[in-house]
Backbone bond lengths (Angstrom), bond angles and torsions (degrees), N, CA, C in turn:
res aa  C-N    CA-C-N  psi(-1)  N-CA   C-N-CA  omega(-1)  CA-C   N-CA-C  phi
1 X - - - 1.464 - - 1.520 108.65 -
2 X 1.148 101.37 126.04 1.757 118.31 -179.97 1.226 113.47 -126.68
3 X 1.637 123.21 133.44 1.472 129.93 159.03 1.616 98.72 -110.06
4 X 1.401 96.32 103.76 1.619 107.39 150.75 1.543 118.32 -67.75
5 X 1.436 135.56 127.29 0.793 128.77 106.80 1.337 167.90 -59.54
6 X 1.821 123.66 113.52 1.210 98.16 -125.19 1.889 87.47 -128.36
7 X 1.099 145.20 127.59 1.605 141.66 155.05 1.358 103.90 -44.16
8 X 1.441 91.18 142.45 1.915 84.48 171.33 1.302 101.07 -144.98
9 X 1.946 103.09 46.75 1.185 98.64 167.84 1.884 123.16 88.83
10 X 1.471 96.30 160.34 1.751 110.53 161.23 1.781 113.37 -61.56
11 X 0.979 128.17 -49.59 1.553 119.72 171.53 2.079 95.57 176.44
12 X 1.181 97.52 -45.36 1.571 107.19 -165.58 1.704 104.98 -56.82
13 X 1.184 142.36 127.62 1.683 142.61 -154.25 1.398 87.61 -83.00
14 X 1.861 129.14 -39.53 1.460 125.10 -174.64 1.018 116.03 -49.77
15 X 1.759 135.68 -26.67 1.005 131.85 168.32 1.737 122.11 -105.95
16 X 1.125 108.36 45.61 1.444 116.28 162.10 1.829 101.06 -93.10
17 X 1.267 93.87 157.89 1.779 97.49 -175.68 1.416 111.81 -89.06
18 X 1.295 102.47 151.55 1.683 112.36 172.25 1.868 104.74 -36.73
19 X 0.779 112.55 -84.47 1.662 118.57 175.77 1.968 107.98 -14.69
20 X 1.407 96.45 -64.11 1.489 107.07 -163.75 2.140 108.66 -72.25
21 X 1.096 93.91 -6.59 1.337 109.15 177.23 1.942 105.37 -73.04
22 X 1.747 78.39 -63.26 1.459 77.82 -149.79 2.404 101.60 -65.60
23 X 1.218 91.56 -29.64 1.387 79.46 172.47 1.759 119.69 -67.35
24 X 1.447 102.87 -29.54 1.942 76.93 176.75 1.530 111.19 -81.54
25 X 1.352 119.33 14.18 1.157 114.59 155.49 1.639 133.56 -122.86
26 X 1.503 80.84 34.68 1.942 100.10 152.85 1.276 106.99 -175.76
27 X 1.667 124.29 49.45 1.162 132.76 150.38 1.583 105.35 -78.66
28 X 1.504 124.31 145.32 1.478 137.99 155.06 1.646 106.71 -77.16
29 X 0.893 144.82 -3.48 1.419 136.03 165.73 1.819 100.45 -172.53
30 X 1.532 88.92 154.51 1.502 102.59 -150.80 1.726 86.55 -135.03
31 X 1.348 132.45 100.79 1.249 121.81 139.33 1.623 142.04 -87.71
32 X 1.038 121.07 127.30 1.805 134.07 -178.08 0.947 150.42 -107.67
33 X 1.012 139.78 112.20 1.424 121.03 168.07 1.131 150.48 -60.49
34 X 1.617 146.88 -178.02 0.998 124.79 -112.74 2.104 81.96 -117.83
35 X 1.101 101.05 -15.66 1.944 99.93 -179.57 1.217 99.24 -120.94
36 X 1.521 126.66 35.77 1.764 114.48 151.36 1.191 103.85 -88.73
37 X 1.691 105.39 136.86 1.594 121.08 -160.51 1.550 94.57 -72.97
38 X 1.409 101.97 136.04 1.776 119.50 158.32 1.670 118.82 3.69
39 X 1.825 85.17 -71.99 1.388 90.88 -171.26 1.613 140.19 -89.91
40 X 1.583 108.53 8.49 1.192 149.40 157.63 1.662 98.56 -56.47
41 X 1.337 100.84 -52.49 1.642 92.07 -165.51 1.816 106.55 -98.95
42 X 1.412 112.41 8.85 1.405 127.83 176.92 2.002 94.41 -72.92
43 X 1.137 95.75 -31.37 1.860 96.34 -163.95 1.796 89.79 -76.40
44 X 0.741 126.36 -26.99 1.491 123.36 -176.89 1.561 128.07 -46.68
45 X 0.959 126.99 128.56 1.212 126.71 -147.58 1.618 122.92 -61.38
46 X 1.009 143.57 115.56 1.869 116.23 -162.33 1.190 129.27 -97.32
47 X 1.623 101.11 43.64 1.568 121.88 159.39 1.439 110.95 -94.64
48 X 1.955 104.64 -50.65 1.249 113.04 169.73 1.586 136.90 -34.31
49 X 1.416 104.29 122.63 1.490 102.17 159.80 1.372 127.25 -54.63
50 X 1.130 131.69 127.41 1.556 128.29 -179.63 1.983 106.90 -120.17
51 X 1.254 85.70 104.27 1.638 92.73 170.96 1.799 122.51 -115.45
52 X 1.834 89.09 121.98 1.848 86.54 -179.59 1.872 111.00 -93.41
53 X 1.655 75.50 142.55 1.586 76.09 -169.78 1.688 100.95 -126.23
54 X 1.265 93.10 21.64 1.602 113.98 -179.22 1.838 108.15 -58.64
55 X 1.520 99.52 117.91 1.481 108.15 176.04 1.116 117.57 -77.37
56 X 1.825 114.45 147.59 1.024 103.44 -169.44 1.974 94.59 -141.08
57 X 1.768 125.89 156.28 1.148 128.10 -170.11 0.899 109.43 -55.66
58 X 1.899 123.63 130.49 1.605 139.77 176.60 1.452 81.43 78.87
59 X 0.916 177.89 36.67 1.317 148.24 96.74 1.575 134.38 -8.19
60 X 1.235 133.66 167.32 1.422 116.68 -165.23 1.353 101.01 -74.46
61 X 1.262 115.62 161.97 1.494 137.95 144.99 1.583 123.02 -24.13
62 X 0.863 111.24 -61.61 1.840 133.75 -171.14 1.275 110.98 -95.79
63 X 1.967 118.83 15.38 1.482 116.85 170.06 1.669 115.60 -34.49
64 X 1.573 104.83 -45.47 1.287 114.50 -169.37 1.311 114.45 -65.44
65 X 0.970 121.37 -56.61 1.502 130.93 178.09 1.666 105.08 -63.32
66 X 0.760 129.55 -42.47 1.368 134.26 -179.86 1.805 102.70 -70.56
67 X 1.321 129.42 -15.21 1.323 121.77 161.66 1.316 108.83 -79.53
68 X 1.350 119.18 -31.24 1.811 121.83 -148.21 1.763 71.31 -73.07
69 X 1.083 127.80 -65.26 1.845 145.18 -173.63 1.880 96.34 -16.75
70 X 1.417 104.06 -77.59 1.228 124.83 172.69 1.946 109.83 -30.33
71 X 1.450 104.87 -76.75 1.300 108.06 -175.94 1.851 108.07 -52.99
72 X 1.197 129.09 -46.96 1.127 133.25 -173.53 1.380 100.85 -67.54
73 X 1.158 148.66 -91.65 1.532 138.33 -177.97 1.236 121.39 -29.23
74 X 2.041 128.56 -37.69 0.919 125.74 169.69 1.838 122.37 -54.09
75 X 1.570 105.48 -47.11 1.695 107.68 157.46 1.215 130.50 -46.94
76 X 1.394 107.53 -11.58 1.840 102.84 -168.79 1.665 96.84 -100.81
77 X 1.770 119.31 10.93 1.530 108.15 -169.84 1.429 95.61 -152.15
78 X 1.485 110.74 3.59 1.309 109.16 156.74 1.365 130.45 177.55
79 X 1.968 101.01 143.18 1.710 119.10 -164.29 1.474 115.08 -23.47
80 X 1.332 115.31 -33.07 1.998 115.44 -154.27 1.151 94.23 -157.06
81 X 1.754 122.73 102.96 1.159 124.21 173.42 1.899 93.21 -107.13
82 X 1.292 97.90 145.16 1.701 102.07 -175.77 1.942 101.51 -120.04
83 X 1.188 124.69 100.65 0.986 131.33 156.27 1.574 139.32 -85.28
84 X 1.755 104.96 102.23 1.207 111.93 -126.32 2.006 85.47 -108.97
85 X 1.385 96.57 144.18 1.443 101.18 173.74 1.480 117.19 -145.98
86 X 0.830 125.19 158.11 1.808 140.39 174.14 1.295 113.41 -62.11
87 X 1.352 84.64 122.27 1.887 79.64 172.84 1.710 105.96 95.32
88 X 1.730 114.85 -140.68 1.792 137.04 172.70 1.353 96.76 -95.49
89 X 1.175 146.78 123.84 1.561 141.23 161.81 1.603 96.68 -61.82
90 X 0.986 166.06 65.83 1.595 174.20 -154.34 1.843 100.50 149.63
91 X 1.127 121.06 -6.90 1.643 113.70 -179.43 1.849 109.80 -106.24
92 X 1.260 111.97 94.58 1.520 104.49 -166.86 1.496 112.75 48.15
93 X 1.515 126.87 28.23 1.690 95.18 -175.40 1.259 107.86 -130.48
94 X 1.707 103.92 22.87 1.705 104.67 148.97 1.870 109.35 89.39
95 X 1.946 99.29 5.69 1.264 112.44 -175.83 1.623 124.01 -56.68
96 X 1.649 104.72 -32.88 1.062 89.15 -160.41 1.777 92.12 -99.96
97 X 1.118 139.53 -3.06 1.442 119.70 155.14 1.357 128.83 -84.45
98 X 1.221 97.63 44.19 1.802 122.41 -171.92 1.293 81.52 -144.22
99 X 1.009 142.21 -114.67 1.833 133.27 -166.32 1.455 111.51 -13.56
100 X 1.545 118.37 -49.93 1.078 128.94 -175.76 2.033 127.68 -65.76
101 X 1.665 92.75 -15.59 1.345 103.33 166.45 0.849 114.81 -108.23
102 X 1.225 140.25 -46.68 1.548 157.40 138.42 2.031 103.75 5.91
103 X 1.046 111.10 -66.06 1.884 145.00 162.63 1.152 95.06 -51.26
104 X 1.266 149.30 -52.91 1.198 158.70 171.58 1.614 121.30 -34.11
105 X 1.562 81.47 -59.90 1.522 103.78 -174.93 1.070 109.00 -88.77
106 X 1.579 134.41 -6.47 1.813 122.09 171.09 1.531 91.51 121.64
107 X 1.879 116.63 -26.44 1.613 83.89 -171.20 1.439 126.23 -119.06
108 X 1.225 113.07 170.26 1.352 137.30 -166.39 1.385 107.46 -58.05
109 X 1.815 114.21 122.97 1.320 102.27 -176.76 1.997 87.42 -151.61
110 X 1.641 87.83 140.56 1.484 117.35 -154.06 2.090 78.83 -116.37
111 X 1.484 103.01 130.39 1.621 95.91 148.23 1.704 116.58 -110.32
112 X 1.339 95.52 160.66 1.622 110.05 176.64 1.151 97.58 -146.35
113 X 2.276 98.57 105.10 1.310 99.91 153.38 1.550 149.26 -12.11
114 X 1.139 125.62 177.46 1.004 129.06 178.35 1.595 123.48 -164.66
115 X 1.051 151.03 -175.64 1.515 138.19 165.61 1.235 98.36 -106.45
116 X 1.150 109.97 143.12 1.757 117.00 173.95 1.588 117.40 -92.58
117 X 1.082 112.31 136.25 1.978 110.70 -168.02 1.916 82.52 -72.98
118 X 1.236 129.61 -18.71 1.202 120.47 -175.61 2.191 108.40 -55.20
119 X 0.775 96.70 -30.21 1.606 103.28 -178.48 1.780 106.36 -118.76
120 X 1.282 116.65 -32.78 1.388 110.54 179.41 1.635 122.58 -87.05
121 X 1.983 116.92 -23.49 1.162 105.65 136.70 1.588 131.28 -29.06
122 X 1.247 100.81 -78.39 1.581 96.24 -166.72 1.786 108.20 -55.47
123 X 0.915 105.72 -50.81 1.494 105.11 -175.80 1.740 122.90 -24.69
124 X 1.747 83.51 -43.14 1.645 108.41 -157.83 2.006 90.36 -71.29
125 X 1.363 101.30 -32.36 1.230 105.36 -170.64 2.141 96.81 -78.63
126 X 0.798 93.15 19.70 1.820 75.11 -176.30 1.834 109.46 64.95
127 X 1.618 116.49 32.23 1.660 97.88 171.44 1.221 85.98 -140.37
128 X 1.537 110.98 143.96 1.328 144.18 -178.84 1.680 101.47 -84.83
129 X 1.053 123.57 118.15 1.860 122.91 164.56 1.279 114.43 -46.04
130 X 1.589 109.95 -42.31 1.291 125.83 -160.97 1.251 102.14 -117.90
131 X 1.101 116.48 147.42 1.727 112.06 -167.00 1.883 98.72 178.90
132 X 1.867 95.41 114.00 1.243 82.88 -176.42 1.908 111.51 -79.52
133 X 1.566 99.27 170.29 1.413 92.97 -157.54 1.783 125.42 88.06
134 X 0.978 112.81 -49.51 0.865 141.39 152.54 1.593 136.59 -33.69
135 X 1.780 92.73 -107.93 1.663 96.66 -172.02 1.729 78.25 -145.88
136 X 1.316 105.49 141.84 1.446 108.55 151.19 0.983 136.38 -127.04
137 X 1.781 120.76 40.65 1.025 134.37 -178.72 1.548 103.44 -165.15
138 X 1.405 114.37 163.39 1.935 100.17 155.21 1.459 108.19 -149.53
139 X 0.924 153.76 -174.07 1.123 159.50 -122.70 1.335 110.03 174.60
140 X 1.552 127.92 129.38 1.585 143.14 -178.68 0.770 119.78 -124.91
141 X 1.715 120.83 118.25 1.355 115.72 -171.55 1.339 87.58 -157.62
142 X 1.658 103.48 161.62 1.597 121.63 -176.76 1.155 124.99 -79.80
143 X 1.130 142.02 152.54 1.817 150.25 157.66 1.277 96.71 -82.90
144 X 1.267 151.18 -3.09 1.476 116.59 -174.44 1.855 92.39 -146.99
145 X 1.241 96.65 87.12 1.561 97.08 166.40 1.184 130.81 -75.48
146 X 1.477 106.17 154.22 1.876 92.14 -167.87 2.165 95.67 -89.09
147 X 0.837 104.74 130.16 1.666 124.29 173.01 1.529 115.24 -48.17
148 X 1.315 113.21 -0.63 1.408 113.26 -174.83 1.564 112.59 -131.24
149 X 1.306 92.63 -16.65 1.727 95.34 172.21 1.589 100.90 -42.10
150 X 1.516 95.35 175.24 1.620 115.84 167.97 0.919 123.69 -70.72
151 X 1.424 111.58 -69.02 1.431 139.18 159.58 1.283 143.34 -73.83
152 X 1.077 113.70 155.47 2.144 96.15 -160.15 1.936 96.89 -150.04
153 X 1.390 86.43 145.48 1.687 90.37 -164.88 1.691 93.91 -65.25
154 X 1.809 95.99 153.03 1.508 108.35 -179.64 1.878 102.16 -89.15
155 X 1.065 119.94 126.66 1.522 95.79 -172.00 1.484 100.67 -91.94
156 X 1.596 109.32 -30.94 1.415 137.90 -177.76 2.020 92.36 -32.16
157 X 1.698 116.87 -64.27 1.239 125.61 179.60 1.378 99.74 -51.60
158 X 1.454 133.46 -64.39 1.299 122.68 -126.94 1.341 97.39 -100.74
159 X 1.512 119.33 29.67 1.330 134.97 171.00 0.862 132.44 -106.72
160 X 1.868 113.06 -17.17 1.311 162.93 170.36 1.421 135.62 -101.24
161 X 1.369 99.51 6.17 1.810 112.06 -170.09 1.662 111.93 -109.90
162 X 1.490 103.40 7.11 1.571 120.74 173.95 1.485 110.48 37.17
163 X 1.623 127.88 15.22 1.218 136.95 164.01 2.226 118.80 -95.85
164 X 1.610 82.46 158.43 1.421 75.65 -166.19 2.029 109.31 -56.75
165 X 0.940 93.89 151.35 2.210 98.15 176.56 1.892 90.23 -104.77
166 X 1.173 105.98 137.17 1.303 128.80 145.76 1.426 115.42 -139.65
167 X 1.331 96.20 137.49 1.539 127.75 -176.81 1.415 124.70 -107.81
168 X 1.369 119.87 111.89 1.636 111.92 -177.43 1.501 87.37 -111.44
169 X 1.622 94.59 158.48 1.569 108.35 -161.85 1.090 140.26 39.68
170 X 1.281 111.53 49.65 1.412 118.28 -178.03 1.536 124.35 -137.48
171 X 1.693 86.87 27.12 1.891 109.45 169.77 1.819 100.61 -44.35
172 X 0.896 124.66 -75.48 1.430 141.44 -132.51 2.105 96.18 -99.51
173 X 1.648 107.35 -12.24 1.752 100.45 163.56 1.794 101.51 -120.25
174 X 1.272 114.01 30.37 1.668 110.41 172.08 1.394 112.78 -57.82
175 X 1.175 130.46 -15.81 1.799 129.52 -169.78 1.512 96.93 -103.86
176 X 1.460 130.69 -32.61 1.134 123.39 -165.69 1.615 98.39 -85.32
177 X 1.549 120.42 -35.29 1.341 124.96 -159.11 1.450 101.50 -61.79
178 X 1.784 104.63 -41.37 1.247 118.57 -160.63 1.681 117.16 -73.54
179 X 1.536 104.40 -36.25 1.799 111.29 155.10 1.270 135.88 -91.44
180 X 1.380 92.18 23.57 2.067 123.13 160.45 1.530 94.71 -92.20
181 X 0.776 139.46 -62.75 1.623 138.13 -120.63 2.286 77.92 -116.61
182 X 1.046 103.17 -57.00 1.646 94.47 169.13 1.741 121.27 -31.64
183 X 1.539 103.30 -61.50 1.241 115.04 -158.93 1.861 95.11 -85.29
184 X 1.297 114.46 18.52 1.602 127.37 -173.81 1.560 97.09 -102.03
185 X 1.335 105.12 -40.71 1.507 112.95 177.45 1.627 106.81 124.60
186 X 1.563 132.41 13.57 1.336 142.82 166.65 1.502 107.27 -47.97
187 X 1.517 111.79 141.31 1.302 103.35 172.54 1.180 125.07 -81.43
188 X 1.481 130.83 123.04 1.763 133.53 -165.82 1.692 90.00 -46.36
189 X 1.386 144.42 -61.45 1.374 129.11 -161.41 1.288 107.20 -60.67
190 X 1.944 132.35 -16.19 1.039 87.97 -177.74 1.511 149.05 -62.78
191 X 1.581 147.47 153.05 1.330 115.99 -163.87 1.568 108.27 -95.27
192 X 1.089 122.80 166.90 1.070 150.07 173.41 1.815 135.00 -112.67
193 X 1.191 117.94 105.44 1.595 109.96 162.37 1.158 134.03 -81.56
194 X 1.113 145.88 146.46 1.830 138.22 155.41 1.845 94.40 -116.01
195 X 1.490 92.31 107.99 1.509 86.28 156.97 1.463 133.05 -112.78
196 X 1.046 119.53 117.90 1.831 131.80 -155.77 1.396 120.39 -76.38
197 X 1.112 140.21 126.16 1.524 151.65 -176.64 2.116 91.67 34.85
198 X 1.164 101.49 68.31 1.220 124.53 166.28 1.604 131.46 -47.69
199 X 1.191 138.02 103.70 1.747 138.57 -128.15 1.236 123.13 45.41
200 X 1.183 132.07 4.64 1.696 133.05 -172.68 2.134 95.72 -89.31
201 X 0.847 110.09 -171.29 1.657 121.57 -146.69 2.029 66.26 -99.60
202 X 1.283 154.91 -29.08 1.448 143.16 -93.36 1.612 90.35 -160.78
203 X 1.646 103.24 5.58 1.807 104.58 -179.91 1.544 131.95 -45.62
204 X 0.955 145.28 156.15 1.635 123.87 170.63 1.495 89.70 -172.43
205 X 1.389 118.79 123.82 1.207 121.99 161.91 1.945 117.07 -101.15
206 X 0.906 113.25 139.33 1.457 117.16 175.98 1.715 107.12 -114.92
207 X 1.186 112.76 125.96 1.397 126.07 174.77 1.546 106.72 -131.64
208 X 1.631 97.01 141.32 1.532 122.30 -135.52 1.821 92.44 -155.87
209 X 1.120 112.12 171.94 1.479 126.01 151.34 1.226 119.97 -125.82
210 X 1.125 110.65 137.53 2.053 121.46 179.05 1.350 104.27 -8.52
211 X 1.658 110.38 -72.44 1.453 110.89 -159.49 1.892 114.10 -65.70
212 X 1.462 103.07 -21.20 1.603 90.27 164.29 1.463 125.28 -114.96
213 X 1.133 101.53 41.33 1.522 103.70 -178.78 1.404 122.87 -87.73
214 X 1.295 112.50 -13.74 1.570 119.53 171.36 1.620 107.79 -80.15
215 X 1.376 114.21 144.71 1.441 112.42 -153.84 1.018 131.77 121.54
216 X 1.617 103.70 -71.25 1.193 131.63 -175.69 1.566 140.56 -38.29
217 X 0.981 130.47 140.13 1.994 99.35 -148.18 1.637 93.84 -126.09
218 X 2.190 95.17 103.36 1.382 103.55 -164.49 2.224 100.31 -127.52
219 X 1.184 82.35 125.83 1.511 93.85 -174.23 1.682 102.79 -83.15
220 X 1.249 92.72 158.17 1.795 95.67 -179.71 1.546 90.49 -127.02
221 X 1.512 92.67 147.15 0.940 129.73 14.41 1.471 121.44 -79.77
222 X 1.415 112.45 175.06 1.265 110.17 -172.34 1.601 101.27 -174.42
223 X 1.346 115.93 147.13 1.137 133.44 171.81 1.845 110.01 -123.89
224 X 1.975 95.40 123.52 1.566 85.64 177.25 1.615 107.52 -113.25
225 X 1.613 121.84 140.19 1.015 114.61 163.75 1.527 112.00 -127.62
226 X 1.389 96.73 130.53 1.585 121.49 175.09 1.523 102.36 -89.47
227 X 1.589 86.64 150.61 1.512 104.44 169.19 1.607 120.38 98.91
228 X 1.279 119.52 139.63 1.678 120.27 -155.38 0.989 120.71 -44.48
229 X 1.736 143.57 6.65 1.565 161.17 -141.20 1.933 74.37 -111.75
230 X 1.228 105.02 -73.00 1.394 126.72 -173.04 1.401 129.34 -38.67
231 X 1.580 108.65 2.53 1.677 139.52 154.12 1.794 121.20 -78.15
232 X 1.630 78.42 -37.08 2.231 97.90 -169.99 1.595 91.10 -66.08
233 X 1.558 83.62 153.96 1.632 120.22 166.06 1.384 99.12 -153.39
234 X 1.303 112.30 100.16 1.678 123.28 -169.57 1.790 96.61 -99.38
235 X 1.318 109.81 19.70 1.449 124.21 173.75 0.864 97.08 -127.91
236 X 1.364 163.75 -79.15 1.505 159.37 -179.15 1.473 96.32 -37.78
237 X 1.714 101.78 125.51 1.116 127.78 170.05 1.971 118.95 -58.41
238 X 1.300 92.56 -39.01 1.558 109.13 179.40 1.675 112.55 -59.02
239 X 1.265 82.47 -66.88 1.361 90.61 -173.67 1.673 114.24 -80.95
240 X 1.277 129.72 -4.18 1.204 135.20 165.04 1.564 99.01 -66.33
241 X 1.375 128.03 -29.64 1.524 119.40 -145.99 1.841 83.22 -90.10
242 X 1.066 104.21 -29.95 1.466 92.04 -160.66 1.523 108.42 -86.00
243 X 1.348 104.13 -23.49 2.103 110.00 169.12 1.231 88.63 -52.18
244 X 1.206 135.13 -82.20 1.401 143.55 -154.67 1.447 113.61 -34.96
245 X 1.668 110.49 -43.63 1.289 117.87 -172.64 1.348 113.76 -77.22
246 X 1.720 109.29 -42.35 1.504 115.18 158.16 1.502 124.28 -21.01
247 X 1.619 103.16 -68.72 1.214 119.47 -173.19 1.402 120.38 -51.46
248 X 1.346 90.47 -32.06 1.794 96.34 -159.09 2.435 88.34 -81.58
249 X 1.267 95.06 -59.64 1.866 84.54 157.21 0.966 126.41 -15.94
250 X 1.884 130.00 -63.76 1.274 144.08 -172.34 1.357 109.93 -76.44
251 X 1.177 122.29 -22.82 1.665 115.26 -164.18 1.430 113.77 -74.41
252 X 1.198 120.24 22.57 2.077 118.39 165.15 1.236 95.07 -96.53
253 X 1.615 103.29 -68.14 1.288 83.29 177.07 1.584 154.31 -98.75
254 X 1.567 87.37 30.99 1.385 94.60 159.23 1.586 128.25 -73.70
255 X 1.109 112.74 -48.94 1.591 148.01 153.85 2.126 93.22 -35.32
């Protein structure tokens, strides 16, 4: 008895991995969450059990524990349980205290990557994280911290680390994040994206700058990335012409 954990990706099924394919189509039970796209779970096998265990706001307390429940009983009644999540199951998605109970309980648990909307958002949007000139690094961190942790993000630093910021889950605190990282000392022009149900048919990116980003009317899911990357459209012809020209500006003293 095995619980795979498995990524299933930014939303689009084309980019689920060879691996994660072929098991939801010969897993015996399939658990999910609550924003794996439709047709992600259309490939699923139709013998398989498919159980959503997708959380939802005001929901109980013990969602979590009440999945580990789920995944553990599902192993005791069958060969290939596939526990399927959004996104990297190791990227905010709560993977490894699911392996970690899972281990707990006696059973066998296999991971299968995934792509993280943390880098495949922007992509989808035409912006590079990394971008020379640019940013040469970026940094991932959450919008919705849990209130009881120990530790609590410094925003004061990550205002100060002159690398790109991306934010998962942080549709619904974009105004607060944005007069965190202000009152940190960020420059109000820097720009900003939110890109919304990110590879799905339902995409929409909104680009903004720091100082007006509160307001702004951004559905989650959503991925935000701060920082001058967050101007590019390395797909737009327009604005491709003028990176190019940038670059070619910068290149003494890049060199």
């Amino acid at each position: 008895m095995t619980v795979y954990l498995v990524g299933a990706g930014p939303g689009d099924p084309e980019l689920l991995t060879v691996r994660a394919l072929r098991l939801l189509e010969s897993a015996d039970v399939v658990v999910h969450d609550r924003l794996v796209d439709p047709r992600v779970l259309d490939l699923v096998a139709p013998w398989a059990e498919v159980i959503d265990v997708g959380k939802r706001p005001g929901g109980p307390a013990d969602a979590q524990a009440r999945i580990h429940e789920v995944l553990v009983k599902a192993s005791r009644r069958s060969n290939t349980v596939v526990r399927l999540k959004g996104g990297d199951p190791f990227v905010f998605g709560r993977g490894g205290e699911e392996a970690g109970a899972l281990r707990q309980a006696g059973v066998d648990v296999a991971v299968v990557p995934g792509i993280t909307s943390a880098i495949a958002g922007p992509a989808a949007a035409g912006i590079p994280v990394t971008m020379r000139g640019h940013a040469s690094g970026f940094t991932v961190v959450t919008g919705h911290e849990d209130p009881a942790a120990a530790r609590h993000l410094d925003w004061d630093a990550l205002a100060r680390l002159g690398t790109t910021l991306v934010v998962l889950m942080g549709a619904s605190r974009a105004g607060a994040i944005a007069e965190r990282l202000l009152t940190a000392g960020m420059d109000p022009d820097t720009p900003v994206a939110a890109i919304q149900s990110a590879t799905t048919q339902a995409q929409h990116t909104l680009r903004a700058t720091l100082s007006d980003l509160d307001g702004q009317p951004i559905d989650a899911p959503a991925v935000l990335v701060i920082g001058s990357v967050a101007a590019l459209d390395v797909t737009d012809e327009a604005r491709l012409d003028r990176l190019v020209s940038d670059l070619a500006l910068a290149e003494p003293s890049i060199r």
